[in-house]
ZADO-871308 format. One record per atom (N, C-alpha, C, O): residue in three letters; x negated, y, z negated. Coordinates in steps of 0.001 Angstrom, whole numbers, plus 500000, padded with zeros to 6 digits. Atoms other than C-alpha are relative to their C-alpha. Example, Ala and Ser with C-alpha at 12.3 -4.5 7.8 and 13.67 -1.06 7.14 Angstrom:
ALA499110498810500000/ALA487700495500492200/ALA499100501200500000/ALA498064501181499335/SER500820498810500060/SER486330498940492860/SER500770501090499270/SER500261502198499101/
// end
This chain:
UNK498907499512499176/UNK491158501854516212/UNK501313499432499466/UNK501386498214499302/UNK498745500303499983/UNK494889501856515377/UNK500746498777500640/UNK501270499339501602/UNK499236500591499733/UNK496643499204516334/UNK501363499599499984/UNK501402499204498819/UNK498651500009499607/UNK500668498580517214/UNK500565498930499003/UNK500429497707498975/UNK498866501187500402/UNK503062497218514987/UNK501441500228499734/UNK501859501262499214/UNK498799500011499235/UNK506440496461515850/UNK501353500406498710/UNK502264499705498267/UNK498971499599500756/UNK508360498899513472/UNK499823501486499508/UNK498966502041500196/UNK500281498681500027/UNK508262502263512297/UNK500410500989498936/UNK500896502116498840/UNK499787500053501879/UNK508506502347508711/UNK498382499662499437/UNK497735499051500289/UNK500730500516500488/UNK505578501715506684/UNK498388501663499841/UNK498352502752500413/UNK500972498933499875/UNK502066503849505708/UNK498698499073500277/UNK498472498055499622/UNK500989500218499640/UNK498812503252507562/UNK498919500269498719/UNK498841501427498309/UNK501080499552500281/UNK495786502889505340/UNK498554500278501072/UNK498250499413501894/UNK500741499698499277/UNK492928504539507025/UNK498333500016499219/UNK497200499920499692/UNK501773500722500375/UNK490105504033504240/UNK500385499716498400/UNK501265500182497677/UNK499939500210501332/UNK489574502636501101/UNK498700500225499506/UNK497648500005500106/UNK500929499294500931/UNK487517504096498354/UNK499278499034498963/UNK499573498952497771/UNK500973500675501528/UNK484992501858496333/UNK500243499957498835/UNK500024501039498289/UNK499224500218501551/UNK486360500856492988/UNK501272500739500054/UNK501229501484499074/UNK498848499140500411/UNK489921502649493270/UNK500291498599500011/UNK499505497703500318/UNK499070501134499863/UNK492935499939492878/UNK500017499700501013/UNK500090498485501201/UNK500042501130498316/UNK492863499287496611/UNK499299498948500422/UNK499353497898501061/UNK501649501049499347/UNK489435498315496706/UNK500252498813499593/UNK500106497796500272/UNK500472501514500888/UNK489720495683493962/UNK501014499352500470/UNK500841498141500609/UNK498802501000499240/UNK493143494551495539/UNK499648499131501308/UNK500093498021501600/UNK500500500877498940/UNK491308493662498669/UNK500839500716501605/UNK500883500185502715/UNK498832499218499307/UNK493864496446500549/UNK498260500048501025/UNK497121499952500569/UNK501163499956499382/UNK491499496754503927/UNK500821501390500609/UNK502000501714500465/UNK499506499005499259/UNK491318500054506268/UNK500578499348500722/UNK500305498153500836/UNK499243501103499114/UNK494136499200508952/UNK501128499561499562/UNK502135499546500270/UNK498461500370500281/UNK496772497919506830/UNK500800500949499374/UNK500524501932498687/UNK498406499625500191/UNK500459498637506477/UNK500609499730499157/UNK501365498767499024/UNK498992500574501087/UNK501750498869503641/UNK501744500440500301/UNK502128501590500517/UNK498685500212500124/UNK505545498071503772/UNK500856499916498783/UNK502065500148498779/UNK498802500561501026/UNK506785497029500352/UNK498565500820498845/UNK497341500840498966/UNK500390500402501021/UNK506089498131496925/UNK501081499618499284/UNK502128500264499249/UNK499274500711500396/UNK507632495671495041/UNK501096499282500663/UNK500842498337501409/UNK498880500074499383/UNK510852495204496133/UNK500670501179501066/UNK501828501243501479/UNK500038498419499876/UNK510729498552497510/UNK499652500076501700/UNK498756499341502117/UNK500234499983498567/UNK510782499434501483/UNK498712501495499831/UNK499037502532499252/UNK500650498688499653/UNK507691502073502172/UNK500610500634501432/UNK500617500118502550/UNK499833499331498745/UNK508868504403504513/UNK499360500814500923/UNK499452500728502148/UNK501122498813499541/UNK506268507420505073/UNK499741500343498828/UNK500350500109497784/UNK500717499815501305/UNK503947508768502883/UNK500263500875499100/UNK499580501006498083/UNK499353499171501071/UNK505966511227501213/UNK500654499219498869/UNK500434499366497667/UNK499450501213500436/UNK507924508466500165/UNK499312499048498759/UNK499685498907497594/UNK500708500759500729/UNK505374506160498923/UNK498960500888499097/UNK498444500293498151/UNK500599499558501101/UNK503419508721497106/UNK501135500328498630/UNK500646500286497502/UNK499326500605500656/UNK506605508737495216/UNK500112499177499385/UNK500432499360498210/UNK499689501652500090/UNK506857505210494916/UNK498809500169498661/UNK499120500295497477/UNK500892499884500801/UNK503439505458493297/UNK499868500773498716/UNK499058500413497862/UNK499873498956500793/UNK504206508325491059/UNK500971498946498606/UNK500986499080497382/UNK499113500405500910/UNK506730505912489632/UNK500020498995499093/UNK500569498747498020/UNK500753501802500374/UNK505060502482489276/UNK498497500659499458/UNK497556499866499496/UNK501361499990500346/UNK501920504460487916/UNK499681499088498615/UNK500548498993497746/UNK500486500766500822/UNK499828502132485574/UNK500303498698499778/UNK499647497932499072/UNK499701501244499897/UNK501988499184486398/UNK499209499200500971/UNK498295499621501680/UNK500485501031499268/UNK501245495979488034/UNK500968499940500388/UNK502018499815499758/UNK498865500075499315/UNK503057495984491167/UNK499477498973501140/UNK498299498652501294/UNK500816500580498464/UNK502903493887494675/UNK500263501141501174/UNK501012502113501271/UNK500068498974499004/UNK502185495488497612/UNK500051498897501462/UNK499049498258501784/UNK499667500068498694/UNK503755494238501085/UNK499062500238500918/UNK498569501365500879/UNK501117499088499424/UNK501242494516503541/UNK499642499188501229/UNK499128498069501226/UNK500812500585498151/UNK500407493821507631/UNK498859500324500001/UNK498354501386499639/UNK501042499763500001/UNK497556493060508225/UNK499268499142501414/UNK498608498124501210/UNK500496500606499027/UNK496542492158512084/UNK501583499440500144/UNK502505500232499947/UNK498594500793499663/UNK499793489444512908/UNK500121499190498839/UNK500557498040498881/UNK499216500854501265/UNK500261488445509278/UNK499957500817498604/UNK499028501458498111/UNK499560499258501096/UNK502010489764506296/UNK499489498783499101/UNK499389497561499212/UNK500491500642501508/UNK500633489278502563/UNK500529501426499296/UNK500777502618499477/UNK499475499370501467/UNK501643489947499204/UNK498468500295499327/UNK497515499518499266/UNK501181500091500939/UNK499029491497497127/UNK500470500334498910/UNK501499501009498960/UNK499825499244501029/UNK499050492211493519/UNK498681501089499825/UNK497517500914500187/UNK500478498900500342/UNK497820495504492362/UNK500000500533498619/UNK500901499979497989/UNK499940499164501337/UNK497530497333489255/UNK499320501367500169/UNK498149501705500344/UNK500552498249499480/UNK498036501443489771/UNK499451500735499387/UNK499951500338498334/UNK501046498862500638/UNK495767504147488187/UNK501511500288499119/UNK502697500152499419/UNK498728499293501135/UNK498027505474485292/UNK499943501293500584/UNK499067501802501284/UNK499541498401499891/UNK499855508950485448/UNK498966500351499774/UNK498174499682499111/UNK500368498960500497/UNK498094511931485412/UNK500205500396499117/UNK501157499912498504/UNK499350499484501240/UNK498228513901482712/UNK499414501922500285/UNK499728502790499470/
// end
């Protein structure tokens, strides 16, 4: 179940996929991502952006999780091609 957090910015993950970059980051269903990098997430139009831009880099990812924020590092799937 969803749970409330006190802002209204950010994208809900709702599942993570077995071996993608989330998984191995440790990203859980439930969290909020807020930041990539230095970067405010706003909605997911947004951050699939974000992603589009930082693909194949190693970025951090901002992230609520219950009543405490963490930094994770990540490293994103490269561009498409």
């Amino acid at each position: 179940m969803p749970y409330s957090i006190p802002r209204n910015t950010g994208v809900q993950i709702d599942i993570v996929v077995v071996g993608t970059p989330a998984f191995r980051a440790n990203i859980l269903d439930g969290d909020v991502i807020i930041k990539i990098n230095s970067e405010d997430v706003v909605d997911v139009a947004g951050f699939r952006d974000q992603l589009a831009r930082y693909a194949g880099q190693k970025v951090e990812l901002g992230v609520i999780r219950g009543d405490e924020s963490k930094a994770l590092p990540i490293t994103l799937n490269p561009p498409s091609q």
